[in-house]
N, C-alpha and C positions, 0 to 999 in steps of 0.2 A: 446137264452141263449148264453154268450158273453163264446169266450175260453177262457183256464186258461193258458197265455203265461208266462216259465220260461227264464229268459235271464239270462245270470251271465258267469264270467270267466270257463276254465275247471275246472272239479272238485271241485265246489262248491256245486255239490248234484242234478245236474237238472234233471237228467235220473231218479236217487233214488227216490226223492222227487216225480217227474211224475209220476211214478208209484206205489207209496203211496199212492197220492192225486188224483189222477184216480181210484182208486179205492175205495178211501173211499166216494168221490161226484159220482160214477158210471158210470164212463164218459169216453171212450176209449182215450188211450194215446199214442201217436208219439214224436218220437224221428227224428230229421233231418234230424242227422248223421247218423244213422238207411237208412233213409229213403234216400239218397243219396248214402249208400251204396249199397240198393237194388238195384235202378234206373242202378248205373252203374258198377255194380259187383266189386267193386273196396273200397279198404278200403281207408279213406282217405288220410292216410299218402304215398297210391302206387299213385293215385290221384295227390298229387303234386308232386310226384318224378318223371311221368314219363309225365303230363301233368303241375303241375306247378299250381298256386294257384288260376290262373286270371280262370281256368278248374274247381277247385273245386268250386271258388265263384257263377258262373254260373251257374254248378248243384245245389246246395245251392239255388241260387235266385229260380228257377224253382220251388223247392220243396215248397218254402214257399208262393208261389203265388197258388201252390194248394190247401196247407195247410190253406192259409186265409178265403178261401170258408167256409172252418168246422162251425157248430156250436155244441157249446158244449164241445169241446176236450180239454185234457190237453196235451201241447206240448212243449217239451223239447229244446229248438234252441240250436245250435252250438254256439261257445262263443263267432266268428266274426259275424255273424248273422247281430248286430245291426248298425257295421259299413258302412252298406248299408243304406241311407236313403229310399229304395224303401223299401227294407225288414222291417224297422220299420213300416211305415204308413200302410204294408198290414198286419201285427201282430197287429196293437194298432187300426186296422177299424172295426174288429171285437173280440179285445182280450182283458182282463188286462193282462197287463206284470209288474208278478213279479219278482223281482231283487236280485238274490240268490247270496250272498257273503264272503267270509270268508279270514282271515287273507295269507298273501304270505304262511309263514312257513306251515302252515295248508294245503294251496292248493299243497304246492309242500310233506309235509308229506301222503296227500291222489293219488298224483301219483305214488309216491314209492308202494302205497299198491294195485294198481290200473292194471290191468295187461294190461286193454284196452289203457290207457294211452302211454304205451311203445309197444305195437305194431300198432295199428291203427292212433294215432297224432304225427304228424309231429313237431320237434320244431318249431319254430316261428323266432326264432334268431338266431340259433348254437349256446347260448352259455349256463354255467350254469343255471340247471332249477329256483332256488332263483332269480338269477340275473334276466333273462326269464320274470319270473311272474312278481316282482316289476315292470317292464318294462313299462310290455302290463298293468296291475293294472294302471299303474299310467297314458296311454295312453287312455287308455278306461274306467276309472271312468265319466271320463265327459258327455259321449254318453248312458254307463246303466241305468245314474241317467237319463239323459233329458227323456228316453224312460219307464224309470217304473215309476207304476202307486201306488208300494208297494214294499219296500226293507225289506227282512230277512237278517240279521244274522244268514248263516248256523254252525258256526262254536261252537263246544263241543253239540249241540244236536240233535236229532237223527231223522230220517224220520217221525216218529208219530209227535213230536213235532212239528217241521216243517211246517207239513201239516195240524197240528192244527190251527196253528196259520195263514199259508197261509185263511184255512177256516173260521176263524174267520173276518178276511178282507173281505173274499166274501160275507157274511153274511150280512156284515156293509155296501156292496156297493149297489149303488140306484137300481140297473140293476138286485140285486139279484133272483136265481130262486131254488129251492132247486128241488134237483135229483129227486123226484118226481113228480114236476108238481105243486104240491100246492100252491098257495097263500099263503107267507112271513108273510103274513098281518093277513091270518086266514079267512079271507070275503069270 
């Protein structure tokens, strides 16, 4: 059974959504940045401030070359994640990656309410967070599209939905296996 890879800018819903949709297909869920933070006690945002991004990227790659082994998981990536070609090819060798997106305004109105936001991630640019997002949005559309397999629109609906409709795509794809074991087919 292939993982249920999330790629998307911050704050498009990857953690929530993982942990919706892990729970409703039964399937344990990781987070990267989670999982980076474990590995090196260190939240990400102390990470680049005191070793700098080429440090976090690194811990990052690590995690995701363990992470690719899984099968079954649903797994939330970091939003740079994809900018690594290495990281892509060991998420999509054994994953679908879905591509969770939502409007600038949207993602910078879900940092504001976001508490992990403002202590754990580090800006990107210094400069305002609108300005920020259009940025990196308009930098990195090119690289989430080549690498998903299936894009949502997270934005005005809510985890259930979401995860509905993520499952509804797993359902339709060839590869599909339903959390129990069963045969799709019925046979």
């Amino acid at each position: 059974m292939k993982n249920v890879v999330l790629a998307g800018y911050r704050c498009t819903g990857k953690t929530s959504v993982g942990r919706g949709l892990a729970a409703r297909l039964h399937r344990p869920f990781y987070d990267t940045d989670d999982l980076v933070r474990e590995r090196t006690g260190m939240s990400v945002r102390r990470i680049v401030a005191e070793q700098g991004w080429a440090s976090f990227r690194s811990a990052e790659r690590a995690v995701i070359a363990d992470l690719a082994f899984l099968k079954g998981a649903v797994v939330a990536l970091g939003g740079g994640v994809v900018l690594d070609p290495e990281n892509v090819a060991a998420v999509k060798a054994n994953g679908r990656v879905i591509w969770l997106v939502a409007d600038a305004r949207t993602i910078v109105a879900r940092m504001g309410e976001d508490p992990v936001s403002a202590t754990q991630r580090p800006s990107l640019r210094g400069v305002d967070r609108l300005k920020e997002t259009v940025q990196i949005l308009a930098e990195r559309t090119p690289v989430y599209r080549a690498a998903a397999d299936f894009t949502v629109d997270t934005t005005g609906k809510t985890v259930d939905e979401i995860a509905a409709e993520i499952g509804g795509f797993l359902a339709r794809s060839p590869d599909a296996t339903p959390p129990d074991g069963t045969d799709p087919c019925g046979s």
